[in-house]
C-alpha positions in Angstrom: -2.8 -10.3 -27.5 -3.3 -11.7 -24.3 -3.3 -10.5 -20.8 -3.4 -11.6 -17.2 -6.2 -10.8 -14.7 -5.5 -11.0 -10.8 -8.0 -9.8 -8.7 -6.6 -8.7 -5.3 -8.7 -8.8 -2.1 -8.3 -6.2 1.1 -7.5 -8.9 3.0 -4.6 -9.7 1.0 -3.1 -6.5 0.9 -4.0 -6.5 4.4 -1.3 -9.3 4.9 1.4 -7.2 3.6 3.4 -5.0 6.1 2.7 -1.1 6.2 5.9 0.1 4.7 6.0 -2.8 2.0 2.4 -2.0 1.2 2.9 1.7 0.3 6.0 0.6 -1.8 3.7 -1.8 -3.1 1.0 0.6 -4.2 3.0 3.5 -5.3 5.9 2.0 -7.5 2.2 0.2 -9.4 0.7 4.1 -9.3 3.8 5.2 -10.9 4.4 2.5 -13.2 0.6 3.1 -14.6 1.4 7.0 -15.3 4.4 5.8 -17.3 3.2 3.5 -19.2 0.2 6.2 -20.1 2.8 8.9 -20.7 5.8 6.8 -22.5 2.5 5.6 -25.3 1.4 8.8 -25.7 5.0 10.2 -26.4 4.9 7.5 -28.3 2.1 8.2 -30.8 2.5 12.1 -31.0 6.4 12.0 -31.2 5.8 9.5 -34.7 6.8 9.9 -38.2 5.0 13.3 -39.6 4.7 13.2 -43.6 7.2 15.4 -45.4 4.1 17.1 -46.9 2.3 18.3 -43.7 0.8 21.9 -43.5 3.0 24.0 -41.3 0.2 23.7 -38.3 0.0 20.1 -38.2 3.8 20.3 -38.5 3.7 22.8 -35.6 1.0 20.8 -33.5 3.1 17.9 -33.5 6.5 19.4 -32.8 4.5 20.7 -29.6 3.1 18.0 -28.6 5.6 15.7 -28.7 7.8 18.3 -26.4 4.9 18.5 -23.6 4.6 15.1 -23.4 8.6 14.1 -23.5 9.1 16.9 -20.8 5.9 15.6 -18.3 7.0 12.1 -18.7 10.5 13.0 -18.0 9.9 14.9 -15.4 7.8 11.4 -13.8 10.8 9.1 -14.7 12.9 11.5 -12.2 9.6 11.4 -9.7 10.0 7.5 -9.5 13.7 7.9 -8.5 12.6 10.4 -5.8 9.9 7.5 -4.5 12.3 4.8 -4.5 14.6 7.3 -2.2 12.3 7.4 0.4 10.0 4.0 0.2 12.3 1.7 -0.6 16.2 2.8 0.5 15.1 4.6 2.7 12.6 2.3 5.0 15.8 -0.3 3.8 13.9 -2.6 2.5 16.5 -2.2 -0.2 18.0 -4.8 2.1 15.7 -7.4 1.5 14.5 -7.1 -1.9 17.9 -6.6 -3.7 19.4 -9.5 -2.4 16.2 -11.6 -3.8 16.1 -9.6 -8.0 16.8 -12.1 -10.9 20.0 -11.0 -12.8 17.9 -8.6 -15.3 16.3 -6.0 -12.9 19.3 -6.4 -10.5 21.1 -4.6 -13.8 18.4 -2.5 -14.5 18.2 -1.0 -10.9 22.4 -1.2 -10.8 22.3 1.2 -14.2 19.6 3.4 -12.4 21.7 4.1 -9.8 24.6 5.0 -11.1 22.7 7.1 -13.7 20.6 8.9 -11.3 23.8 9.1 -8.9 25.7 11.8 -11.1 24.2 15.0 -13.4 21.8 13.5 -15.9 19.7 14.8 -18.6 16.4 13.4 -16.9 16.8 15.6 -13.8 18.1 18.6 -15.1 14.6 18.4 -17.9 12.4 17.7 -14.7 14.5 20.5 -12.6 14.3 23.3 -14.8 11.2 22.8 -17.3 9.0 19.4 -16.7 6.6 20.9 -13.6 8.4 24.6 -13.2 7.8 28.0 -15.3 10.5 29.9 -14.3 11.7 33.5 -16.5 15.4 32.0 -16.3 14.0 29.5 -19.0 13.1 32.7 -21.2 16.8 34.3 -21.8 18.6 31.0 -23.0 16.0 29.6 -25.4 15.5 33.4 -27.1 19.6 33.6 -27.6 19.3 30.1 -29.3 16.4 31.1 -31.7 17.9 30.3 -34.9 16.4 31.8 -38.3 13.6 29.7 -39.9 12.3 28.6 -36.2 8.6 29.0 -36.3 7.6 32.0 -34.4 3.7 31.4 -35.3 0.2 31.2 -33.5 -2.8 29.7 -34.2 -5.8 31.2 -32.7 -9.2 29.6 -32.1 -13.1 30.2 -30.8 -12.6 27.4 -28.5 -9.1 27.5 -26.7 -8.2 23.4 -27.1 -7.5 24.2 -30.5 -5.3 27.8 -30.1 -1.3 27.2 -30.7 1.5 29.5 -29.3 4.1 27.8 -31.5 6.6 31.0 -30.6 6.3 30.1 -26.8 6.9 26.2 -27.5 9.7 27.2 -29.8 11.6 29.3 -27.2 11.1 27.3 -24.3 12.1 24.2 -26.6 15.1 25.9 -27.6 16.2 26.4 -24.1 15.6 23.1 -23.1 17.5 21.4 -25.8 20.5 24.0 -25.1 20.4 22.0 -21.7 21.4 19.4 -23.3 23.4 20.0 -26.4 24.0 23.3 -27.0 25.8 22.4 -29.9 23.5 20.1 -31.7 19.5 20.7 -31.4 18.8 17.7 -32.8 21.1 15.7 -31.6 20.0 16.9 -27.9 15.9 15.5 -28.6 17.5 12.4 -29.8 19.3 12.1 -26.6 16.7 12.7 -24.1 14.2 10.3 -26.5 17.0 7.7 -25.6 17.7 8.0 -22.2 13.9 8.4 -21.4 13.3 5.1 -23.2 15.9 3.7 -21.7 14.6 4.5 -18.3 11.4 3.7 -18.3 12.5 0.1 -19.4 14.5 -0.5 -16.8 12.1 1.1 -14.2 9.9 -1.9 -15.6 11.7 -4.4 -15.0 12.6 -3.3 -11.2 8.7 -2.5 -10.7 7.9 -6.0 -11.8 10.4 -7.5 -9.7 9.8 -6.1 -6.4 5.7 -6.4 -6.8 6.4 -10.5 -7.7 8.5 -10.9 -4.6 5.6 -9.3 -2.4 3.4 -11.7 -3.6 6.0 -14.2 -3.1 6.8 -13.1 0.4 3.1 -12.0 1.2 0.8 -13.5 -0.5 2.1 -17.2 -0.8 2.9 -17.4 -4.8 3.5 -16.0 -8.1 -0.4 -14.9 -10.0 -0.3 -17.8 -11.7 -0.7 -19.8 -8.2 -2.8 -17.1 -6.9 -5.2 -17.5 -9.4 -4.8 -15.1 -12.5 -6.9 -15.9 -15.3 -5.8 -14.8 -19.3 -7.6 -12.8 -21.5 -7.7 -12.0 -25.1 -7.9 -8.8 -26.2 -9.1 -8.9 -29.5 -9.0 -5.6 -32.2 -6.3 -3.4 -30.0 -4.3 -1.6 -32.9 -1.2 -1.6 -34.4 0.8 1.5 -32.2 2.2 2.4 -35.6 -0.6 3.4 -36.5 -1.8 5.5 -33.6 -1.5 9.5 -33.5 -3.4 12.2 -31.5 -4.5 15.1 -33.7 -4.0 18.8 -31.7 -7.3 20.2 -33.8 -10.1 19.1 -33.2 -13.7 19.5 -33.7 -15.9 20.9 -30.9 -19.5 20.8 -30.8 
């Protein structure tokens, strides 16, 4: 696997404008919490074995929903940025004139799916960073028999469970969605977060290349990025982050 290395200096970033500079820096901010969040869905949202034990069955359920709420709820927080830092100081006006076909439809299907009700803002509106009671009600109603109602209690608190809390609160969240079809609704929001933080990519790369462009004089290749080899980074497959763990 390779990778490219650009070392940036003060005075470089120096050159760049105020307003285009905080665009500059916070779209990359964001874009690093993604990419964090959407691989760590990733791993604890995988495949578990048909022949788990109940609490790593439960473990994983619950991680997987923390994680898929938080990183929605960051997808929405990258919409809110690009509100204020980049159509609202308008330079909207001269970047989007300037995108390659590919983001230009990536930040085209962002708009219009952030300019109606979507699942991403009514996940980050109602549970990703709020704990409200009105979440309670809703998810108890759709309790259905079988749910796991369980905790797992522990000396050292990383590795106690409420799977009952997780269970409600899931429930209500995925009533948001579907009300109809549970797990039809987690498929759903797995899509659309996907989806999102693909095309947030590719705008992100687009507008931090035509900085450089503007600013700096030249693509990193011109400006000097050097590639690397990373050697012995592992298959994702075959990544997962266990919920019990041993504490010493």
């Amino acid at each position: 696997m390779k990778i490219h290395h650009l070392k940036l200096s003060r005075a470089q970033l120096d050159s760049i404008p105020a307003d285009e500079r905080r665009l500059l820096i916070l779209i990359a901010h964001a874009a690093n919490e993604l990419s964090v969040l959407t691989k760590l869905f990733h791993f604890a949202a995988g495949t578990v074995t048909d022949d788990a034990l109940p609490h790593f069955e439960h473990a994983h359920n619950t991680q997987a929903l923390v994680l898929g709420r938080i990183l929605t709820g960051k997808i929405y927080e990258w919409w809110v940025l690009m509100q204020s830092a980049f159509f609202g100081t308008r330079l909207s006006q001269l970047y989007e004139p300037l995108f390659e076909p590919d983001p230009r439809m990536a930040l085209d299907m962002l708009k219009r799916y952030f300019g109606r009700d979507n699942i991403i803002g009514r996940i980050r509106n109602k549970f990703a960073f709020h704990y409200s009671p009105d979440q309670v009600d809703p998810g108890y109603t759709a309790v259905i028999d079988d749910d796991p109602l369980s905790m797992y209690l522990s000396k050292h608190n990383t590795n106690t469970l409420y799977v009952f809390a997780e269970t409600v609160t899931g429930r209500a969240m995925l009533d948001l969605i579907n009300p109809n079809d549970h797990e039809a609704a987690f498929g759903q929001l797995i899509d659309e977060s996907s989806r999102a933080v693909s095309q947030i990519a590719d705008v992100t790369g687009q507008i931090i290349l035509l900085c450089f462009d503007r600013h700096l004089g030249g693509n990193i290749y011109s400006l000097g990025a050097e590639v690397i080899d990373v050697e012995g980074a592992p298959e994702s497959e075959t990544i997962s982050i266990p919920y019990f763990i041993e504490v010493k």
